[in-house]
C-alpha positions, 0 to 999 in steps of 0.5 A: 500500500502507498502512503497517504500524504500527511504533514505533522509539525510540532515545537522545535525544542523540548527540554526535560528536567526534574527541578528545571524551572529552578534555571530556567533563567540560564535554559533560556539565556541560552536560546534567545536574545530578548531579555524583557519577559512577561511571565504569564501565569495564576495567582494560585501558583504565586501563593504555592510559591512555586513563581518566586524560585523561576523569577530568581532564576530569570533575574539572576540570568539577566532577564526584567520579569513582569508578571500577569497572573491574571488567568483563571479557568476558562479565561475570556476575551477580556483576560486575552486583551489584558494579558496582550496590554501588559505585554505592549506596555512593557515592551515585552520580548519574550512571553513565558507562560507557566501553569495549567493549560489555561495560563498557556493559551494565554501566554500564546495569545499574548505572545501573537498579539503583542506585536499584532494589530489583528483583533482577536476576532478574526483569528478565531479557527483553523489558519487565521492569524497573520504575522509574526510572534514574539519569542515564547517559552511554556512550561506546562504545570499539569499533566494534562492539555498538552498545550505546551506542544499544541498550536491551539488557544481555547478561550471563551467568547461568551456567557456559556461559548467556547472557540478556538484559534488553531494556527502554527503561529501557537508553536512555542520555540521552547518548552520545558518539562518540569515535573517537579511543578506538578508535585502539589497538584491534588488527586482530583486535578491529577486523575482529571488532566491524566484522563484528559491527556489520555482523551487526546492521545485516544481520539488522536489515534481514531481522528477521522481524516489526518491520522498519521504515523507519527501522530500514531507513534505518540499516542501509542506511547502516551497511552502505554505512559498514561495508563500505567502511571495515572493511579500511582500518580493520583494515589501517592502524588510526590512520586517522582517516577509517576509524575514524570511518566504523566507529564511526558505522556501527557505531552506527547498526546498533545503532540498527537492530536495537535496532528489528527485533532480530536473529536467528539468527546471534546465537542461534548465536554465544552458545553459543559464547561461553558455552562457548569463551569466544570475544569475541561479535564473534568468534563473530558473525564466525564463524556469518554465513557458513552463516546468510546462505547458510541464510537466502537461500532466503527473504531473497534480495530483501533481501539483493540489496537490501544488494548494491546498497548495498555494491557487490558486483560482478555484476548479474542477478535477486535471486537473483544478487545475493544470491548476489554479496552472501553472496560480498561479505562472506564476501571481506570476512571472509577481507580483515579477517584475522578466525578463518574457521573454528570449529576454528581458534578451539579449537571441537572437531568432538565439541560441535557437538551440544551447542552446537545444543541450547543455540541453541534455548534463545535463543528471543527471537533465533530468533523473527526469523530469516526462516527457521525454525532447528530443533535439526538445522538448527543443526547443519548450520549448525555443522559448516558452520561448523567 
């Protein structure tokens, strides 16, 4: 067979460090000129105290650091144009975003509409930034989004209303891997992002139309990572081991889907964050159980595939083992103590129907899915999930 033509780009350096962010100002000394940076991050992690060792490392390396800590969950467009004005102000050569994934969106944005007259507006969706960025370094602080490797910046757009600008302008140049900053990260937090990451490395392997070799190789391995570290991590979070095999997986995933992007089990969790303001890993934690089984009829191949790679138990045809990897990870789920069920997040029975109508609204998301997903299959698949 003949190779279908496919193009898989990603961040062209990475950098893996227990400890690292602690000089990060002699890593990025390093590796770029600018000596002006606008550190992008949250108040939570200034009052863990994990900023004040980073400042130190950059400062003590020749760098002016100002910081934006601004970012919530879900930021909005205002949180975006402020984060952008600080970094005009300052005359900002180089962003650093350093936290969840939202801290890392933003710091992307920032890093493009620092020297960007574009509004925000016209670069949502797929190609629609133009021109140049500042230089940016990211250092994720979850195992999670893999948006540290990702060209992708979801921000919200309204009350209840996600969108996303996807363009390789959201490349970093520089991503350091520290696992020591995801040391103080709660179970809870843990589970969700670590099945959010395996979300990603799952729907990457099962993407409908750009799927490729490489994106399969990184799923692969993310998954056999993932899985085999998510309760460890979740369990005994200052074991060094599992934290560092989480965030390594958790990245390659990102590198995976940022490749053959995700589908409906992300269409159907930004609703849900959008109206219940539920932590996107949560609300991917929460939809992966009905998709997988909704998916199986045209992805049990692949899914038996994955079931090799993570060792779920059983053996048989490819519809066996698809059935023991939907199995594998809903045991997985319900070990990592992650919420398993809609209504025991606050999600009420009477807003299955509006959040089903919001889903189809994520066109870019449901275009991948294997299966088709109608407005009616959505809401079998949360009431499935409730």
């Amino acid at each position: 067979m003949t190779m279908t033509p496919f193009s898989f780009t990603t961040t062209p350096q990475i950098h893996v460090e227990w400890a690292g962010s602690k000089r990060l100002g002699e890593l990025l000394a390093d590796r770029f000129d600018g000596r002006n940076a606008l550190l992008v991050t949250d108040k939570g992690l200034i009052s863990a105290g994990l900023i004040d060792p980073v400042q130190a490392s950059l400062e003590a390396a020749g760098f002016s650091v100002s910081i934006f800590s601004d970012v919530v969950a879900d930021p909005p467009e205002k949180i975006v144009a402020a984060c952008a004005e600080t970094g005009r102000a300052i005359g900002a050569d180089i962003v650093i975003g350093l936290g969840g994934g939202s801290s890392l969106d933003i710091a992307k944005m920032a890093a493009v509409l620092a020297r960007s007259d574009q509004a925000l507006s016209d670069m949502y969706g797929i190609g629609n930034v133009t021109g140049a960025r500042i230089p940016m370094a990211l250092i994720p602080t979850t195992a999670g989004t893999g948006s540290e490797v990702t060209n992708i910046s979801i921000i919200t757009t309204g009350e209840t209303t996600k969108m996303g600008v996807v363009s390789n302008q959201l490349y970093a140049d520089f991503v350091l891997l520290d696992a020591e900053l995801t040391i103080g990260l709660p179970a809870v937090h843990t589970a969700a992002t670590g099945i959010d990451a395996m979300v990603h490395a799952i729907e990457a392997y099962t993407s409908k139309f750009k799927k490729n070799p490489l994106s399969d190789a990184l799923a692969r391995e993310a998954m056999r990572l993932l899985s085999a570290n998510l309760v460890t991590a979740c369990k005994d979070g200052s074991n060094r081991e599992a934290r560092e095999k989480m965030l390594l997986g958790a990245m390659l995933a990102g590198q995976a889907f940022s490749n053959s992007p995700v589908a409906a089990v992300h269409a159907l969790a930004y609703p849900l964050g959008g109206h219940y303001h539920l932590p996107h890993g949560l609300t991917n934690a929460l939809m992966l159980g009905p998709v997988l089984r909704y998916n199986a009829k045209v992805a049990a191949p692949l899914y038996a595939e994955l079931a090799d790679v993570i060792g779920a138990p059983g053996s048989g045809d490819a519809q066996a083992r698809s059935g023991q990897f939907v199995t594998f990870m809903q045991a997985l789920m319900d070990e990592s103590g992650a919420p398993r069920r809609l209504r025991d997040v606050g999600v009420t029975d009477n807003s299955l129907a509006m959040l089903a109508r919001d889903a189809m609204k994520q066109t870019r998301l449901l275009v991948n899915n294997p299966v088709e997903v109608t407005e009616e299959d959505a809401l079998e698949l949360y009431r499935e999930a409730y």
